[in-house]
C-alpha positions as CSV (number, residue, x, y, z in Angstrom):
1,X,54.2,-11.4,-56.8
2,X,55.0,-9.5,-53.5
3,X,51.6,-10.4,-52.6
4,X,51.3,-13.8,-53.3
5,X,52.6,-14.7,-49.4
6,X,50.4,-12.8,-47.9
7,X,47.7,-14.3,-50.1
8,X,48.7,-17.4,-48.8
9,X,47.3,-17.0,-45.5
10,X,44.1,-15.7,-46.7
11,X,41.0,-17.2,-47.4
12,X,37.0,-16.3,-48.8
13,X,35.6,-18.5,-47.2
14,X,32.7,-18.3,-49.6
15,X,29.5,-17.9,-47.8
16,X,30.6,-20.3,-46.6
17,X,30.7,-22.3,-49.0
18,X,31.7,-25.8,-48.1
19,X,30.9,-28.8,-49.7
20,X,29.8,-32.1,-48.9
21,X,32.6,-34.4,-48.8
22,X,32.1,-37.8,-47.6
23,X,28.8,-36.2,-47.2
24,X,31.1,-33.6,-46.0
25,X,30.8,-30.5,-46.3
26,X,28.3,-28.1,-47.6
27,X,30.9,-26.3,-49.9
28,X,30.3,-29.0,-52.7
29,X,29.1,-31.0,-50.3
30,X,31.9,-32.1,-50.4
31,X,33.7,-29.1,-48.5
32,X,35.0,-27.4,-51.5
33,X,37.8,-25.3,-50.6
34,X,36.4,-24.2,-52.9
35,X,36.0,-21.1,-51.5
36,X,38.5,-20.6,-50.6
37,X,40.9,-21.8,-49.1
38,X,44.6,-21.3,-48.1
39,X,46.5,-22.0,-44.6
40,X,47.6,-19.8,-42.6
41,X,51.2,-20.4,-40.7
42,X,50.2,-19.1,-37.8
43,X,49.6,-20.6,-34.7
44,X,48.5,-20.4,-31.1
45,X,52.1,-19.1,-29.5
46,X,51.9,-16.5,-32.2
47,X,48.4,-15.3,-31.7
48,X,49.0,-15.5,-28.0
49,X,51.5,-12.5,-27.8
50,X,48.8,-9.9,-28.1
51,X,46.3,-10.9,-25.3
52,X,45.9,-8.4,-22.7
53,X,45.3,-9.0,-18.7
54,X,41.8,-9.0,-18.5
55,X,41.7,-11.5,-21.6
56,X,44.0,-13.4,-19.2
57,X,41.5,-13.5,-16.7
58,X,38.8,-15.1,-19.1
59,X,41.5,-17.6,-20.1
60,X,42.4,-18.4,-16.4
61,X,38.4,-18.6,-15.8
62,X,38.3,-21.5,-18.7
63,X,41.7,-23.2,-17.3
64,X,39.7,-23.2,-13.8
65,X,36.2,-24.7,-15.0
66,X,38.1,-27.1,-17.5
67,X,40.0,-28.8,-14.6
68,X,37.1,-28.7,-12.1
69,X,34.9,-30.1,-14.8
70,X,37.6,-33.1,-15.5
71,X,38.5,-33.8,-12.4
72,X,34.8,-34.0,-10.1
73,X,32.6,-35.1,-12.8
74,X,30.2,-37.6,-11.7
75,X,31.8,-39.9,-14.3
76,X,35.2,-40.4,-16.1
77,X,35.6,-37.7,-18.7
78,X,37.6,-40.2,-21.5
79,X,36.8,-37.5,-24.5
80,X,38.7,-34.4,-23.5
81,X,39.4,-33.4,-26.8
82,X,35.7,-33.0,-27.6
83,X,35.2,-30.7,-24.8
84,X,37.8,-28.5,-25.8
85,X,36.7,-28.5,-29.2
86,X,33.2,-27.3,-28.3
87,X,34.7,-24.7,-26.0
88,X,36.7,-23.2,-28.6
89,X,33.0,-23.1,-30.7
90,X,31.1,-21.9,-28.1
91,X,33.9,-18.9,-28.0
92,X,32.9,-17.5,-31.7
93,X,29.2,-17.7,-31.2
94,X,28.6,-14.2,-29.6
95,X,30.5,-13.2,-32.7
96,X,27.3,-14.0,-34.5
97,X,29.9,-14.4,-37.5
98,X,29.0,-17.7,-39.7
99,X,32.5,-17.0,-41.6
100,X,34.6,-17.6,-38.1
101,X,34.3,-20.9,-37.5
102,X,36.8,-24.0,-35.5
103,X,37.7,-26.9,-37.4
104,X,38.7,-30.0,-35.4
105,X,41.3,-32.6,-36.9
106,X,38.4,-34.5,-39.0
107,X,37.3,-31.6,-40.6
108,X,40.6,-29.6,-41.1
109,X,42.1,-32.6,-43.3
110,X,38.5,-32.3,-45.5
111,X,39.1,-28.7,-45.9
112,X,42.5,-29.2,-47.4
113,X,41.5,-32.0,-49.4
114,X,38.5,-30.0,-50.5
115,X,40.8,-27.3,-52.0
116,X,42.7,-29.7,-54.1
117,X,39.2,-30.7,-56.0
118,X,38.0,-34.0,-54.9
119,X,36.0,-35.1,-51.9
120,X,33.8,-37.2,-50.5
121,X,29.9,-36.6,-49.9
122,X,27.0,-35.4,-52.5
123,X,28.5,-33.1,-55.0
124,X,26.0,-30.3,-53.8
125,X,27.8,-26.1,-53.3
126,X,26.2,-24.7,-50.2
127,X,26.3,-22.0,-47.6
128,X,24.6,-20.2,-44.8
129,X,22.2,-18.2,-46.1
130,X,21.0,-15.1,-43.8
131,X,17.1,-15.1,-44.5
132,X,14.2,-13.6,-42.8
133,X,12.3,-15.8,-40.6
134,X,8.8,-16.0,-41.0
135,X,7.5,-16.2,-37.7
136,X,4.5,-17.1,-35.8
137,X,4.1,-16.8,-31.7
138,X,4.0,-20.1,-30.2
139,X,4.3,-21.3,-26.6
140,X,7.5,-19.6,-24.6
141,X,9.0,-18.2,-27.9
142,X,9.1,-18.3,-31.7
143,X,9.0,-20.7,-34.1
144,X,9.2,-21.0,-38.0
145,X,6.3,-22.4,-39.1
146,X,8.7,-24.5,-41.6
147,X,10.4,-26.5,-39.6
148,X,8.8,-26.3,-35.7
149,X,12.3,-24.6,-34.9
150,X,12.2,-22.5,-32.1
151,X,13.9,-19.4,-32.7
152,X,14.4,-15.8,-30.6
153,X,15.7,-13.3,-33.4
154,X,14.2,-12.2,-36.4
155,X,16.5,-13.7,-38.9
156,X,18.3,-17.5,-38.6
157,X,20.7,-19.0,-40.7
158,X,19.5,-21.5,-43.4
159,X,21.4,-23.9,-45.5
160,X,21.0,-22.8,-49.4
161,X,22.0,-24.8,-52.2
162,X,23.9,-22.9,-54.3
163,X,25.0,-25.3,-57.4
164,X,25.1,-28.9,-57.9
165,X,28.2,-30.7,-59.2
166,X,27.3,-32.2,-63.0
167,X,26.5,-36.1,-62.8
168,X,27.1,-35.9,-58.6
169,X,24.5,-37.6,-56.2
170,X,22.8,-33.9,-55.5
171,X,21.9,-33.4,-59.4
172,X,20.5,-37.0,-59.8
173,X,18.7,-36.7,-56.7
174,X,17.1,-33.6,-58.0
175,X,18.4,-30.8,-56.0
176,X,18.8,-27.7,-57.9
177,X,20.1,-23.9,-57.3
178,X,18.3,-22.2,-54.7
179,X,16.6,-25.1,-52.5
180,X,16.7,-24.5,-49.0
181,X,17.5,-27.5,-46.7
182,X,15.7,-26.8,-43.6
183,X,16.2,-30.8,-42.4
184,X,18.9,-33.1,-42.9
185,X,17.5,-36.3,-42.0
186,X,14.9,-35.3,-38.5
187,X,17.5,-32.7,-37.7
188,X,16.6,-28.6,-38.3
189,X,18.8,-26.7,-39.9
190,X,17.6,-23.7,-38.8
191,X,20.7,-21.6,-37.3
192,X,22.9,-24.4,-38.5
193,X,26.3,-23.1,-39.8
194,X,27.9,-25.1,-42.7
195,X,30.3,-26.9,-40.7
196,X,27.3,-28.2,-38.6
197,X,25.2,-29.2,-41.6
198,X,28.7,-30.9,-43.3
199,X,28.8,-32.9,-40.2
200,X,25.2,-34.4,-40.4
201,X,25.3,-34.5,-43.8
202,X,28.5,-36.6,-44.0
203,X,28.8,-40.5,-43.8
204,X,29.6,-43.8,-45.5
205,X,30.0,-43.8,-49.1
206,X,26.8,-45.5,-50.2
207,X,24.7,-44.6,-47.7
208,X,21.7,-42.4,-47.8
209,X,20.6,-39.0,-46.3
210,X,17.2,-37.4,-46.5
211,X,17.3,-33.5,-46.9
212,X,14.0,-31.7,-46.5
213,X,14.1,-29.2,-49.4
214,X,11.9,-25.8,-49.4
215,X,12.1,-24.6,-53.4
216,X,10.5,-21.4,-54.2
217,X,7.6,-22.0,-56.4
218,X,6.7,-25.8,-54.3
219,X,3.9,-24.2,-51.0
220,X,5.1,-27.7,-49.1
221,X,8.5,-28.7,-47.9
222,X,9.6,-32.1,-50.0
223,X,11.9,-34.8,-48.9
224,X,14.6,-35.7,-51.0
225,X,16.8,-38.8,-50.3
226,X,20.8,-38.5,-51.7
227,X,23.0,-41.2,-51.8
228,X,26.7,-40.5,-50.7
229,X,29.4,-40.7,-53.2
230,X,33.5,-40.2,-54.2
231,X,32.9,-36.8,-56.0
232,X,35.8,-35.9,-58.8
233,X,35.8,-31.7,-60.0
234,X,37.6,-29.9,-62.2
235,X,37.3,-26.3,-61.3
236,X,37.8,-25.1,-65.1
237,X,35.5,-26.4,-67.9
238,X,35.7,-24.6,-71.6
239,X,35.1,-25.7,-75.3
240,X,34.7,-23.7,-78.6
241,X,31.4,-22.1,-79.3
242,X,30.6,-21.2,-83.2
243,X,34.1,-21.4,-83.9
244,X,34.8,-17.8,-83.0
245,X,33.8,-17.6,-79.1
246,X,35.7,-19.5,-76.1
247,X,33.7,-20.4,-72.9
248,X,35.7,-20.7,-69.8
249,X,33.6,-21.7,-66.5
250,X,35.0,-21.8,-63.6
251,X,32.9,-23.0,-61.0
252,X,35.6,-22.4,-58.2
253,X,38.9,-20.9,-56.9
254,X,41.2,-23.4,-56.3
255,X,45.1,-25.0,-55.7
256,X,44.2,-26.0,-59.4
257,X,41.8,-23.3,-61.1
258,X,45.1,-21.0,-62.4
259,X,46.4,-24.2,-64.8
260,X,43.0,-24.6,-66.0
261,X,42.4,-21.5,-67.2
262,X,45.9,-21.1,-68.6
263,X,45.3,-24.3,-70.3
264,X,41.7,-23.1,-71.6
265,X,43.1,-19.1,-73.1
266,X,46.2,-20.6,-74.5
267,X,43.5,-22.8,-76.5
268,X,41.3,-19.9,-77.4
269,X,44.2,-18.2,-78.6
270,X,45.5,-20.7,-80.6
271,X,42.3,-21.4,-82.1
272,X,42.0,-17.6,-82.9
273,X,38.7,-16.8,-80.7
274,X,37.5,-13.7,-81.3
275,X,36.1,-13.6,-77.6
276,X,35.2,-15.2,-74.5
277,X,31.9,-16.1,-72.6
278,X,33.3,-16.0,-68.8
279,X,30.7,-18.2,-66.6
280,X,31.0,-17.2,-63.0
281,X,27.5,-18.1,-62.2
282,X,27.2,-20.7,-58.8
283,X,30.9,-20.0,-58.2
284,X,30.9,-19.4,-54.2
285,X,34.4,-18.4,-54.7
286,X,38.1,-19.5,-53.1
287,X,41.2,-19.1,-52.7
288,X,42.0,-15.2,-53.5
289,X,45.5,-16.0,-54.6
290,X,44.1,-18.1,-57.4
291,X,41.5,-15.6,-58.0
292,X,44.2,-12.6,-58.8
293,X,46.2,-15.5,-60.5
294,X,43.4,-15.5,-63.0
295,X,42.9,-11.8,-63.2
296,X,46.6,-11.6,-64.3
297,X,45.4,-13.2,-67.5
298,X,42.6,-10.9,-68.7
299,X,43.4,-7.4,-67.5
300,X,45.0,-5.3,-69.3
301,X,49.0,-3.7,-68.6
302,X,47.9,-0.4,-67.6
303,X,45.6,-2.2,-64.9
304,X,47.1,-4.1,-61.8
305,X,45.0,-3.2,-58.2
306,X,42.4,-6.4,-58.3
307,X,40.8,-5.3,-54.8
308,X,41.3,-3.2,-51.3
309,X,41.1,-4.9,-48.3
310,X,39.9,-2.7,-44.9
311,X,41.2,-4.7,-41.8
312,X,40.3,-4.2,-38.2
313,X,42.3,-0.9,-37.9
314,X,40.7,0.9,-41.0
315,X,43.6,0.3,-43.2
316,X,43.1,-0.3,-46.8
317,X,45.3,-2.3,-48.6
318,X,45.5,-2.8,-52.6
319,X,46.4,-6.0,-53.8
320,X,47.2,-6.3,-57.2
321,X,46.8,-9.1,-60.2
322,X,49.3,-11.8,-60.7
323,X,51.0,-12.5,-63.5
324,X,51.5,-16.5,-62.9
325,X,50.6,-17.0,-66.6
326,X,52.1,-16.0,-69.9
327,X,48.4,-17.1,-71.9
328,X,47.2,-13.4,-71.8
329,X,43.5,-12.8,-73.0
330,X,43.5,-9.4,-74.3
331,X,39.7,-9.3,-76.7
332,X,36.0,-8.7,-75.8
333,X,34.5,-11.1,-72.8
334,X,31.4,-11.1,-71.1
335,X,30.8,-12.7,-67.9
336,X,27.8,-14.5,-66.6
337,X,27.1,-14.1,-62.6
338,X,24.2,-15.4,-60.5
339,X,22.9,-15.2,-57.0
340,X,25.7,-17.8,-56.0
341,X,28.5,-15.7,-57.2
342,X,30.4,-14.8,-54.1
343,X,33.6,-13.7,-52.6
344,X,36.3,-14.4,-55.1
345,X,34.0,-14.8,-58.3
346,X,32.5,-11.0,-57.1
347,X,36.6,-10.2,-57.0
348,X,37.1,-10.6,-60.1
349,X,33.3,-9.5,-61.5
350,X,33.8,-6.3,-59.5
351,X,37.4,-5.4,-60.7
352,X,36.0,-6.1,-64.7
353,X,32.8,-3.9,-63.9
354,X,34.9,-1.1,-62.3
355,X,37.4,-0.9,-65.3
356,X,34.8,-1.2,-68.0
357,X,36.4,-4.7,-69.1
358,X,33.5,-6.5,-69.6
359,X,29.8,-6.6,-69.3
360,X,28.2,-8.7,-66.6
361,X,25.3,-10.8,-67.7
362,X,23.0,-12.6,-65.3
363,X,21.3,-12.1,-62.2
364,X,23.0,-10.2,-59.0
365,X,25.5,-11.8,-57.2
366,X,25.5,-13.1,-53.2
367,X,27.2,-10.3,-51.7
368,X,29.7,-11.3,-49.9
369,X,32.8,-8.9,-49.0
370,X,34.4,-10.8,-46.3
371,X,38.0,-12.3,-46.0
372,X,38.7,-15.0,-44.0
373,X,42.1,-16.0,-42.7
374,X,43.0,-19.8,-41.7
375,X,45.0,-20.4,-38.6
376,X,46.3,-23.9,-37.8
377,X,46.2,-25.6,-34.4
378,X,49.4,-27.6,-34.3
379,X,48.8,-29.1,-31.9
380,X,45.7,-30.5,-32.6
381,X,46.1,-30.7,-36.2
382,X,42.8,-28.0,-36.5
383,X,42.5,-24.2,-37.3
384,X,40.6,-21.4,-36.3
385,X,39.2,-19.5,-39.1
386,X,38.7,-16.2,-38.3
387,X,37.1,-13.0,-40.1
388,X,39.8,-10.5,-40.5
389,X,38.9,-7.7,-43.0
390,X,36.6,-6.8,-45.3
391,X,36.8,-6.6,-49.4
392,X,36.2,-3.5,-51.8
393,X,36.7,-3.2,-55.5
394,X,38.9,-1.0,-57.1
395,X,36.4,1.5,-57.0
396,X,36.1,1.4,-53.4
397,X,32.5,0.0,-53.4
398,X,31.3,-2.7,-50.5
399,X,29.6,-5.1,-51.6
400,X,28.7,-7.1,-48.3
401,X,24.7,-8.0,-48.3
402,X,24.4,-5.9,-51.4
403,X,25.9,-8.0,-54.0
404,X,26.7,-7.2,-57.7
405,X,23.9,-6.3,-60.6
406,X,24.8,-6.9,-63.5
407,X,24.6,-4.7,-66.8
408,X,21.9,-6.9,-68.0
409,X,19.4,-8.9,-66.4
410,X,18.5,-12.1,-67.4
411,X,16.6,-14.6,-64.9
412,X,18.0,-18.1,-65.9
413,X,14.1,-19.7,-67.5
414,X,13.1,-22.7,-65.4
415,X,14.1,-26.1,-65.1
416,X,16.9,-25.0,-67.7
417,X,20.7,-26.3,-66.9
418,X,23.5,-23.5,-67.5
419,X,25.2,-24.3,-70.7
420,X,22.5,-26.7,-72.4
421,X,21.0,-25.3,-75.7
422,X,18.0,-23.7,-73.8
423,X,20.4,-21.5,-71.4
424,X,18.9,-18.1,-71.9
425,X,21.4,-16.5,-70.4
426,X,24.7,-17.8,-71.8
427,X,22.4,-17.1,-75.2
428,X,22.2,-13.2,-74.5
429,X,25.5,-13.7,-73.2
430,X,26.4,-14.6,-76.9
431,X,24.6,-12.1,-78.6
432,X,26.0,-9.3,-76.6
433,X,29.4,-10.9,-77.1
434,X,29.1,-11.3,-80.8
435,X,28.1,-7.3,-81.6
436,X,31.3,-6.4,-79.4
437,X,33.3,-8.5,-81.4
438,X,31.9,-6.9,-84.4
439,X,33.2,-3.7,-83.1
């Protein structure tokens, strides 16, 4: 419990993950916090303390353009706020860090809401996807044959779909796992972050955007045309299978995902499962203290360190499960993991793999090993979410850009929905589970 605090003001900011609220965010488009997503305390004056003289200088450069910009500009400058807010973007860009990211008022109250599960927007999971650029010389520079982008390093940011929300806009509409959006409406999303994307993507409940979609398999980009919604999600789905086996997905870490779970092992226990089928696949991850909530209930006593974090200084730092629940699941699980497993979901994978609790089932995961920590702007009712250490399993392993492989791989067949009575996967999932059991 010592840890929960500090827990508190971290966040995996899941790929990022955000979703698509109001047409909002790319995270469930509907900014999920779902990846995440906790507030820190901290603000400005506390940050402040540590900035040395020369930093001064830069901040004394910024004080002197900002007032000779306001104040001799050809016109009025009514929207001060908006210049400030693209300053402080403009200051994490050399970071080339899609993680570190401002959040004005607007977006801020999204993220929060996002965490609590519901949201405005189309119900789709994404995040910035780091993916070689094909390129072809053109004119003054480069450009992706894909989208006509012009581009000046070998690798750009893309906007990847990583789940859609069951019965949201996104699934009607036909988007599915995978599908890159390299337009949204006439705009390229080529080097895009998901904050940018959230913000074209976002609008009127009812209206329509147009994504242009690039699906492996397809040679030609498509257009697909999604019509904003009020999206509902419950982090935490399970039900009975044969009798015997409980499945427990959980599709994200949230301010909600610990009850669910509780709820969904207290029921397997009471309906005397033999074991469990844990579905991590598309889960872009959340907030860690959920995520170690969660790991409280299937580890066993003699286990407790979750995952090491390395911060700027080289220090590694255990944190351990917590024990929020008293619904313990102590028999054989498997767990299912796909290429949008990240960040929390990897947590917890990597901690089971490591201590031999379960096998992993699936395809790899994302790869992504970095923790974010959320700083509010009082005064401006935004935060500043910065990068602040990297994760490691108990093992030690990094799994940044590498992600997770699982103990046996299983592509997902085409066209098939996880869950439905043709999910290969899930089925050797079963199979594996059932022999285990038999043990």
């Amino acid at each position: 419990m010592q840890n929960n605090q500090k827990w508190n003001t971290l966040i995996l900011c899941l790929l990022i993950v955000t979703s698509f609220i109001l047409g909002m965010q790319v995270n469930t488009v509907g900014v999920k916090k779902v990846w995440a997503q906790t507030f820190s305390n901290t603000n400005t004056s506390d940050s402040s303390a540590s900035v040395t003289k020369s930093q001064l200088k830069s901040v004394q450069l910024f004080h002197n353009a900002y007032g000779l910009l306001l104040n001799n500009y050809v016109d009025p400058i009514d929207n001060a706020d908006e210049i400030t807010y693209a300053a402080i973007r403009g200051m994490v860009v050399p970071l080339n860090d899609p993680y570190t990211r401002f959040l004005d008022p607007k977006e801020y109250a999204d993220f929060n809401n996002d965490t609590e599960g519901h949201f405005e927007g189309i119900g789709a999971t994404l995040v910035t996807d780091i993916a070689p650029a094909v390129l072809e010389a053109q004119g003054k520079g480069l450009t992706c044959p894909i989208c006509g982008t012009d581009v000046s390093d070998l690798s750009a940011y893309r906007v990847l779909v990583v789940n859609t929300i069951k019965g949201s806009p996104a699934e009607k509409a036909g988007l599915l796992p995978g599908d890159h959006i390299t337009k949204i409406d006439d705009k390229p999303t080529l080097g895009m972050t998901t904050t940018d994307a959230a913000n074209n993507i976002r609008g009127p409940i009812g209206t329509k955007v147009v994504l242009t979609i690039v699906r492996e398999g397809i040679k030609e980009p498509f257009t697909v045309t999604v019509t904003r919604g009020t999206i509902e999600t419950e982090s935490v789905e399970h039900k009975m299978i044969d009798k015997s086996i409980g499945y427990l997905k959980i599709s994200s870490f949230n301010e909600k995902t610990t009850e669910g779970v509780s709820e969904a092992i207290k029921e397997f226990n009471e309906k005397d499962a033999k074991g469990m089928v844990l579905d991590l696949r598309s889960n872009p991850g959340g907030l860690v203290y959920s995520c170690l909530e969660v790991a409280g209930m299937i580890m066993p006593p003699n286990k407790d360190i979750v995952v090491y974090l390395k911060n700027r200084n080289g220090k590694m730092e255990p944190y351990k499960k917590i024990m929020h629940s008293k619904n313990i699941f102590d028999k054989p699980f498997v767990i299912l993991t796909n290429g949008g497993s990240a960040s929390a979901s990897e947590i917890l994978t990597g901690m089971c793999k490591d201590y031999g609790l379960a096998q992993v089932v699936g395809e790899k995961t994302f790869g992504k090993a970095m923790v974010q920590e959320v700083h509010r702007l009082d005064q401006a009712k935004a935060a500043l979410i910065i990068t602040t250490a990297r994760y490691y399993t108990p093992s030690g392993f990094d799994l940044n850009k590498k992600g997770l492989e699982p103990d046996i791989v299983v592509k997902l067949d085409k066209g098939t929905r996880t869950l439905s009575e043709r999910d290969n996967q899930a089925t050797k999932a079963i199979e594996i589970l059932k022999k285990e059991m038999q043990q």
